[in-house]
C-alpha positions in Angstrom: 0.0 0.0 0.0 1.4 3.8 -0.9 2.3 5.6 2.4 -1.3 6.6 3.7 -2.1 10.6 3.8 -4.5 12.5 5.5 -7.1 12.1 2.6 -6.7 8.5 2.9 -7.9 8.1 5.8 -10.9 10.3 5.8 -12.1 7.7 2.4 -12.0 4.9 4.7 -14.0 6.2 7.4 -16.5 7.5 5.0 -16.2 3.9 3.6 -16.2 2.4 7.0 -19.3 4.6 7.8 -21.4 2.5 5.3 -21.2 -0.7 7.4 -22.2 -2.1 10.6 -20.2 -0.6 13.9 -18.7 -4.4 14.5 -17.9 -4.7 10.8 -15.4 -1.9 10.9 -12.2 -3.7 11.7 -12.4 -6.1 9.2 -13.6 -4.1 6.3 -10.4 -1.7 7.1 -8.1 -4.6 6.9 -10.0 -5.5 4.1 -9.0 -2.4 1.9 -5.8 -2.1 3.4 -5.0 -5.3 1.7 -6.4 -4.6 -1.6 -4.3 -1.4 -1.5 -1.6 -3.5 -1.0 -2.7 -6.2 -3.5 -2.8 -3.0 -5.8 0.3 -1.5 -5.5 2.0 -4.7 -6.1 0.3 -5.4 -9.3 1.2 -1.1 -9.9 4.6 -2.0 -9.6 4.9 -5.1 -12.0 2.9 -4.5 -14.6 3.3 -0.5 -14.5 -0.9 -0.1 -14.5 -3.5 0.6 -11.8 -4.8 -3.1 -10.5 -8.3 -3.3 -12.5 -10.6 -3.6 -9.6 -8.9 -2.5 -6.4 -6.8 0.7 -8.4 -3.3 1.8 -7.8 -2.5 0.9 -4.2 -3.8 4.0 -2.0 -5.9 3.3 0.3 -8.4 6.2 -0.9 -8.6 3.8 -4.5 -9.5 1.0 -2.2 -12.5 2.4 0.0 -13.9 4.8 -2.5 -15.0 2.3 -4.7 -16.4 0.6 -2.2 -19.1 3.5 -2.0 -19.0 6.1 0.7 -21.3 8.7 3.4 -20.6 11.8 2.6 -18.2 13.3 4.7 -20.2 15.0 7.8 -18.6 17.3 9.9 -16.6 16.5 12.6 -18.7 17.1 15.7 -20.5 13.5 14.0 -19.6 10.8 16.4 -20.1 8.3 14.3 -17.3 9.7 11.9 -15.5 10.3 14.7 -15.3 6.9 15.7 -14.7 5.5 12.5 -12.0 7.8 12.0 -10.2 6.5 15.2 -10.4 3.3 14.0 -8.7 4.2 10.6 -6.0 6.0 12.6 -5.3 2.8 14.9 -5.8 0.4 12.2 -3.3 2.4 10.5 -0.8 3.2 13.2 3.0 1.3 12.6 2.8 0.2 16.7 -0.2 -2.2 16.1 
């Protein structure tokens, strides 16, 4: 997966926002892995992977669908966000 960015992670809570609570975690790993399934095919055969796109994980949970990105006082968004930023984090 490219180096995540601030934009990244915003895409995959507005993508995590669009399943359950409990279903978070898993979908996150989820598109962290196609992101990294993407790059890898980026890098050997020079194009964007056809489905999962070319290794961000932005590419990987917007075309999964996604809210539309509320404001930050939404807790909901708030939450999902942490999980994106743990989920993310190089100590886990």
């Amino acid at each position: 997966m490219k180096p995540p960015r601030v934009g990244d992670a915003l895409a995959a809570a507005r993508a995590l926002m669009c399943a359950s609570e409990p279903a978070w975690r898993w979908r996150l790993a989820r598109m962290i892995a196609e992101a990294g399934a993407a790059q890898g095919h980026a890098r050997r055969h020079g194009a964007p992977h056809p489905r999962y796109g070319d290794g961000s994980l932005m590419m990987a949970a917007l075309r999964r669908g996604a809210a539309a990105e509320p404001d930050l006082s939404d807790q909901r968004f708030a939450r999902a966000l942490v999980v994106v930023l743990e989920g993310l984090s190089p100590e886990r």
